[in-house]
MDTraj code that builds the backbone (N, CA, C; nanometers):
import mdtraj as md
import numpy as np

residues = "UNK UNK UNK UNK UNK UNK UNK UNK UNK UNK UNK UNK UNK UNK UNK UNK UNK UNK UNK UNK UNK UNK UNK UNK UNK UNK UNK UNK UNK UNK UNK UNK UNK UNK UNK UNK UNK UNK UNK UNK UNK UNK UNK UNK UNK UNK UNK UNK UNK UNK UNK UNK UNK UNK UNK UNK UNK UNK UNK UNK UNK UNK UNK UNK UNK UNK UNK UNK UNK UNK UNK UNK UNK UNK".split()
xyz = np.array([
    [0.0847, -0.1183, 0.0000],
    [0.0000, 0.0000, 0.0000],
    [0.0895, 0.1249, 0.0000],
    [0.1090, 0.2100, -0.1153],
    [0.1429, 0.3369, -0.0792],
    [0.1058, 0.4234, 0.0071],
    [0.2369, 0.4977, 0.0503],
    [0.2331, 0.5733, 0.1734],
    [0.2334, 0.7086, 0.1085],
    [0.2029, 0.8023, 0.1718],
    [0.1709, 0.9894, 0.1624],
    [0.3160, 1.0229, 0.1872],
    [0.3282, 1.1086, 0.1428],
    [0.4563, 1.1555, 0.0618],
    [0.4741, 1.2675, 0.1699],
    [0.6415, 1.2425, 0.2489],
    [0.6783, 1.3344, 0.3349],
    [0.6251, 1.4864, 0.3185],
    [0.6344, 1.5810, 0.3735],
    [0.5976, 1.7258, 0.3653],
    [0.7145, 1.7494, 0.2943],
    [0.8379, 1.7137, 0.2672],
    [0.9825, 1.7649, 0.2167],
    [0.9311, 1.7208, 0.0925],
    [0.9243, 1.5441, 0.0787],
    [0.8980, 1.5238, -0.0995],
    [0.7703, 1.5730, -0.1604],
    [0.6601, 1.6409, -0.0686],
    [0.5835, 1.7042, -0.1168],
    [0.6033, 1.8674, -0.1844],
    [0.6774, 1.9022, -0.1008],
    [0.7355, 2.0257, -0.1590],
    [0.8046, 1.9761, -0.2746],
    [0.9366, 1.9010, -0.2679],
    [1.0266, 1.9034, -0.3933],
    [0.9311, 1.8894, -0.5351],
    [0.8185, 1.7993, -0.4910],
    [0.7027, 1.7449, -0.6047],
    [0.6926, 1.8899, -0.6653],
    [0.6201, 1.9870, -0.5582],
    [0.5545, 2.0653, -0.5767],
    [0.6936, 2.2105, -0.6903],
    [0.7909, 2.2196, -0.6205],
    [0.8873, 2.2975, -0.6758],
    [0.9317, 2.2624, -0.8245],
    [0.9448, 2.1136, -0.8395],
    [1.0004, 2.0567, -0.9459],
    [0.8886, 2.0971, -1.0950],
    [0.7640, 2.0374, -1.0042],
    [0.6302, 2.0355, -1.1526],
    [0.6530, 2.2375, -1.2115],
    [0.6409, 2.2989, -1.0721],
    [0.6437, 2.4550, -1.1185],
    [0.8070, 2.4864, -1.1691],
    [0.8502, 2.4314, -1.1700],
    [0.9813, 2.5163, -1.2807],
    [0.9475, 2.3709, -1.3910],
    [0.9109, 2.3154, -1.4189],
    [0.8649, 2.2430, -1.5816],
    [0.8265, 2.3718, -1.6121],
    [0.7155, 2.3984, -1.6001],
    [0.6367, 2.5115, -1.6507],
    [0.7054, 2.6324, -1.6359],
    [0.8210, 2.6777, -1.5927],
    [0.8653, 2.8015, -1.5664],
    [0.8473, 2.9182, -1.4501],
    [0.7968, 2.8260, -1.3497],
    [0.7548, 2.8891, -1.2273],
    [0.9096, 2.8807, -1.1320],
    [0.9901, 2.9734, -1.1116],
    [1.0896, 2.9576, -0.9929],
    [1.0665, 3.0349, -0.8941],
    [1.0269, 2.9434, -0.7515],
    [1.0122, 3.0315, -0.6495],
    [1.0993, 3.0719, -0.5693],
    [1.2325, 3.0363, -0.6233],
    [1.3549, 3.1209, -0.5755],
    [1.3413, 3.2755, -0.5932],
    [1.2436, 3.3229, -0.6734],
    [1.2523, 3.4671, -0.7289],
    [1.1434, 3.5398, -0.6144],
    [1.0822, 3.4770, -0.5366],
    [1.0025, 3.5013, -0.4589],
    [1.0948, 3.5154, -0.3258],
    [1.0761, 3.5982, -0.1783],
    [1.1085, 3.6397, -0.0846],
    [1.1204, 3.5021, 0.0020],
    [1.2154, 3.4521, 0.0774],
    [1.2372, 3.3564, 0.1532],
    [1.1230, 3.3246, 0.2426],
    [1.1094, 3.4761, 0.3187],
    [1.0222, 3.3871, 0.4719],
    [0.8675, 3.5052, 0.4483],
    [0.8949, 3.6634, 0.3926],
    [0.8100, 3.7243, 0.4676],
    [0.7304, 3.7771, 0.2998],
    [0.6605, 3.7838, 0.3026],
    [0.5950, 3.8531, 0.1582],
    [0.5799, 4.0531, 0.1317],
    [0.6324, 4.0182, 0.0027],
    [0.6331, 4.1703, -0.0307],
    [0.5406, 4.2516, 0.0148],
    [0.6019, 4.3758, 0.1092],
    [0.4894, 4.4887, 0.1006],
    [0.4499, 4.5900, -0.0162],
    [0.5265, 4.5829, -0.0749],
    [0.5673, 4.6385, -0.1799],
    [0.4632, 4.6129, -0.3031],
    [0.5155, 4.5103, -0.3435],
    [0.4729, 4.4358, -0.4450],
    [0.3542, 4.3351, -0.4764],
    [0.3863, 4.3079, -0.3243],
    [0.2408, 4.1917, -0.3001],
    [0.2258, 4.0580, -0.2936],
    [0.3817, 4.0240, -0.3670],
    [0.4439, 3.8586, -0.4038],
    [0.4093, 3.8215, -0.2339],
    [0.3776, 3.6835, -0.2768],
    [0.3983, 3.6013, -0.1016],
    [0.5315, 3.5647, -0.1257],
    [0.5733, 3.4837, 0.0029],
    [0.6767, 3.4694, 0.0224],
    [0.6993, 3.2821, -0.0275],
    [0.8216, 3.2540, -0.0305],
    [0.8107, 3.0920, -0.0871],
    [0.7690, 3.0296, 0.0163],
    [0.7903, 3.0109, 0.1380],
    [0.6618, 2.9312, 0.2303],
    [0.5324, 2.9573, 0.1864],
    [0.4756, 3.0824, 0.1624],
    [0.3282, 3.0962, 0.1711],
    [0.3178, 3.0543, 0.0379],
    [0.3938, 3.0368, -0.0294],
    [0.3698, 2.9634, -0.2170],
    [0.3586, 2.8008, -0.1594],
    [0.4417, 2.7664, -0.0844],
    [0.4406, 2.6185, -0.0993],
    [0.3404, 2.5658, -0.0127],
    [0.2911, 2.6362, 0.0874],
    [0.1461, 2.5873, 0.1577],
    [0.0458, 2.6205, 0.0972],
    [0.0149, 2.7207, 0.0060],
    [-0.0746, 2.7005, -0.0662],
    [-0.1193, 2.6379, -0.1819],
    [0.0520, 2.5801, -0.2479],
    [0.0597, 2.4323, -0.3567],
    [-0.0132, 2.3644, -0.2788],
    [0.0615, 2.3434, -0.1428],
    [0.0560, 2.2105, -0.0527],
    [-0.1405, 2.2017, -0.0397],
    [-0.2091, 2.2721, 0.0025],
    [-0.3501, 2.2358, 0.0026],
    [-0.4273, 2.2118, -0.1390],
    [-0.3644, 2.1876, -0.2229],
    [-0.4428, 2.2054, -0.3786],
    [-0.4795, 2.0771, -0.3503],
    [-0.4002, 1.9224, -0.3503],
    [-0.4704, 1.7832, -0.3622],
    [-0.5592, 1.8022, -0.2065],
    [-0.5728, 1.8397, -0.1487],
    [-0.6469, 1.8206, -0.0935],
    [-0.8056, 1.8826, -0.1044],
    [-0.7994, 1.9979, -0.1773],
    [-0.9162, 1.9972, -0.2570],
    [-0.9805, 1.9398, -0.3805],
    [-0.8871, 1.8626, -0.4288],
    [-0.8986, 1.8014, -0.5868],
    [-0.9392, 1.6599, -0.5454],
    [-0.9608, 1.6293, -0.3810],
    [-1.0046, 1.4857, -0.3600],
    [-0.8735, 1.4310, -0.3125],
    [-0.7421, 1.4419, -0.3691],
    [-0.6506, 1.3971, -0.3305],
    [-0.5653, 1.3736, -0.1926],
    [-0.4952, 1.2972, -0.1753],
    [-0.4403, 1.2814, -0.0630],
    [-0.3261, 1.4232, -0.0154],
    [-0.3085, 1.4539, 0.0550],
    [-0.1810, 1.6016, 0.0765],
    [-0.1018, 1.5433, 0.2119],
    [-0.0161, 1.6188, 0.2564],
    [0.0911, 1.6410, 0.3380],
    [0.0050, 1.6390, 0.4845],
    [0.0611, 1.5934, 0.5983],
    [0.0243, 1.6204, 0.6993],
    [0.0361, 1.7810, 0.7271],
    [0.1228, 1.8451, 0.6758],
    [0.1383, 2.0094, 0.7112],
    [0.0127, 2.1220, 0.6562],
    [-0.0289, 2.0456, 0.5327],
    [-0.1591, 2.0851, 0.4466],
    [-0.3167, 2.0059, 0.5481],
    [-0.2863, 1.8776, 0.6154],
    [-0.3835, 1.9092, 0.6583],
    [-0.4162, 1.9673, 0.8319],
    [-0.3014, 1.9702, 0.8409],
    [-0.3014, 2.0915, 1.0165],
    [-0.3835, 2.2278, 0.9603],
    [-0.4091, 2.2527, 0.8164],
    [-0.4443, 2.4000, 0.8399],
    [-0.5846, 2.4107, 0.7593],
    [-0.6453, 2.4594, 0.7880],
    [-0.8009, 2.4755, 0.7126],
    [-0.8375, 2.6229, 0.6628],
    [-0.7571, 2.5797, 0.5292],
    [-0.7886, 2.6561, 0.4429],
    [-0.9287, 2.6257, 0.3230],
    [-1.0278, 2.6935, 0.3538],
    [-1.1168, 2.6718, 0.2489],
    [-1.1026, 2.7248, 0.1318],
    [-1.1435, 2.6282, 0.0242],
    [-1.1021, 2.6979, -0.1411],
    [-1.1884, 2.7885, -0.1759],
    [-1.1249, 2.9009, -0.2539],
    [-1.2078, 3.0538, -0.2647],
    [-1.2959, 2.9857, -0.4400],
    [-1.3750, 3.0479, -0.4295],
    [-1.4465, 3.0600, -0.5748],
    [-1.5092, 2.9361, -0.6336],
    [-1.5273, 2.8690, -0.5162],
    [-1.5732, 2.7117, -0.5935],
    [-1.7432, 2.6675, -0.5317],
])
top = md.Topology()
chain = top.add_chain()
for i, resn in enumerate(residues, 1):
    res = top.add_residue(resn, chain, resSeq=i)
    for name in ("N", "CA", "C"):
        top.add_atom(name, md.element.get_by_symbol(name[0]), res)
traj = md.Trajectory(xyz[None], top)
């Protein structure tokens, strides 16, 4: 039986699929999000990857499900 995928290999999942496509969240602020600009910061990018399978039905990270985020617009 497959097991749920550490919070680390969930991120790498999550980092790897977004630079296929051209997404690098190295270009984004380490810890705190732009006041400026408005960018979140790469934590707040990767917890909000991190809750997507869990709205799509899918299985997610124990770190995605400590937090209850409800999905906007659905």
């Amino acid at each position: 039986m497959p097991q749920e995928p550490t919070d680390d290999e969930l991120d790498a999942l999550i980092v790897t699929r977004l630079r296929l496509v051209g997404v690098d969240l190295d270009q984004l602020p380490a810890i705190r999000s732009d006041p400026v600009t408005g960018s979140p910061s790469r934590r707040e990018a990767l917890e909000f990857w991190d809750t997507l399978p869990r709205w799509s039905g899918c299985r997610t990270s124990s770190r995605a499900r400590k937090r209850s985020l409800p999905p906007t617009g659905v």
